[in-house]
C-alpha angles and dihedrals in degrees: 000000000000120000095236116225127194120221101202083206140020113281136202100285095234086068086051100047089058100047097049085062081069116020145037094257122206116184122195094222102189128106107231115063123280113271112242098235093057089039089061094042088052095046092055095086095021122121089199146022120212096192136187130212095263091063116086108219115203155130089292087054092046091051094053085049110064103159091041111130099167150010115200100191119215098232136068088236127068115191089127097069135075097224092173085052092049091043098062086041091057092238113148113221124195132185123198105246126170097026088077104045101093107038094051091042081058094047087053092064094042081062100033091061105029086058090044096046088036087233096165098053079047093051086042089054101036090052099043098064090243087123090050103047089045084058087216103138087188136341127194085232096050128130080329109195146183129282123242111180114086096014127119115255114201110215109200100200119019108204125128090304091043096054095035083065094050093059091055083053092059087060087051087053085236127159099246117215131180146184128203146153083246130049106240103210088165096049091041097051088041087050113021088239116160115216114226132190095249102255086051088050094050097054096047104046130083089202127032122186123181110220095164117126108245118256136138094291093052103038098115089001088144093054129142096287094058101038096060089057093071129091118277083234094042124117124219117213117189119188089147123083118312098230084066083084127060086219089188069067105044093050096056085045096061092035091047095043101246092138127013095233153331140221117218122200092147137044133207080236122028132238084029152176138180119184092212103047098032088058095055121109089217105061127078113200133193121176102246094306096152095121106025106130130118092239103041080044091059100034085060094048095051086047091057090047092048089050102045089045084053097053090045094052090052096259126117108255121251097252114038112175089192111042100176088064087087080065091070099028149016122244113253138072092257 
């Protein structure tokens, strides 16, 4: 008999395929997140949990699931989950690193220069009609912007997607700065990147992304205080988390002048709005697009596949979040 396996959302069907080979498997197929309550009915006869970041996954969660083994989380992040509580249960927990990278360093820059060239005011103006009813053709003080070659752009976390950001910044000639809870020799040397204490790193830098996984010391990392550090003509990018960020803060900063602008692929609540924010001109906003490519999609959903086939085959998956769990338990159903 199959291990069944629950997908809280539909997948790329290439994940799904594989794993029907080895499992039963059950797709919530509807658009909107599962609600908690059915969530904790489903889990209570399933083998394994393919979770999304919307889900929280948890020792009441735990307790509704007594057969569950492992939750491989379809993100590379994994905030919503209680790893210490899955460890001493001996439940194994995997992310999908590596596949992303690419795609949300990508979407960094999409954000990083369409807030600094105020590409979606100009999109607004130029579909509205309003271009055409002034009758300017074009004007030396039109929709002005903000450089990017040859400016210093500030990484906060300089993991895979950090650095992954910093190589596009060579190609833009730009002076790289980072800040991290480790020093990176290997990635400075590759990429000429200084490492900065991160005050220092907010007030040198023209752009600054968060790219830091959220825990207790960067919740609110990006507050008042910090804000108020950065250039008056500096841009913020978060593709992070959006608790990183204090937005009652934010917003002042942007209305204020603190900072010139920020791009917004992530809230400190999803789906989100906020009446404030949402109405500024200097604030592009995308709703947690980071890896939303064909390609990334897929490549998570192959990865959740290859971790949940390896711990049923009685190997440790590929990417295990919580290591020591091998410890209490061995990978497998049996």
């Amino acid at each position: 008999m199959k291990p069944k396996v629950l997908i809280t959302r539909a997948i790329p069907e290439s994940g799904i395929e594989m794993l029907e080979e080895h499992f039963e498997v059950e797709v919530w197929e509807e658009e909107h997140e599962i609600p908690r309550e059915v969530l904790l009915k489903k889990v209570r006869d399933v083998d394994a949990l393919v979770s999304m970041l919307s889900e929280r996954v948890d020792g009441e969660l735990f307790d509704a699931a007594p057969r569950l083994k492992i939750v491989a989380n379809y993100a590379v992040g994994y905030d919503n989950i209680d790893v210490e509580e899955a460890t001493k249960r001996g439940i194994y927990v995997t992310n999908t690193p590596d596949v992303l990278t690419n795609a949300t360093a990508d979407f960094a820059w999409t954000l990083l220069l369409a807030t600094a060239r105020r590409l979606v005011e100009a999109d607004r103006f130029t579909r509205s009609g309003e271009w055409k009813r002034r009758g300017v053709a074009w004007h030396p003080l039109m929709f002005l912007g903000y450089d990017v070659y040859g400016k210093t752009i500030g990484v906060i976390g300089f993991g895979r997607i950090g650095q992954a950001v910093a190589r596009r910044a060579k190609g833009f000639g730009m002076r790289i700065l980072y800040n991290s809870r480790t020093r990176k020799p290997e990635a400075e040397k590759e990429l000429g990147a200084e490492f900065k204490p991160l005050d220092e790193l907010l007030r040198e830098s023209d752009f600054v992304v968060l790219a830091v996984p959220l825990t207790k010391e960067t919740y609110h990392m990006i507050n008042e205080e910090r804000l108020k550090l950065m250039k008056p003509t500096a841009v913020l990018v978060n593709i992070a988390r959006g608790k990183v960020v204090d937005t009652e803060a934010l917003v002042r900063a942007l209305k204020e002048g603190w900072i010139a602008g920020a791009g917004l692929d992530v809230y400190e609540e999803e789906p989100y709005y906020n009446e404030e924010l949402f109405s500024l001109d200097n604030v592009v906003l995308a709703p947690h697009l980071g890896s939303a490519t064909h390609g990334a999609r897929e490549g998570m959903a192959e990865l959740v596949a290859k971790n949940l086939i390896a711990f049923k085959n009685g190997e440790v998956p590929p990417t295990l979040v919580n290591r020591e769990v091998v410890k209490v338990r061995e990978p497998g159903f049996e």
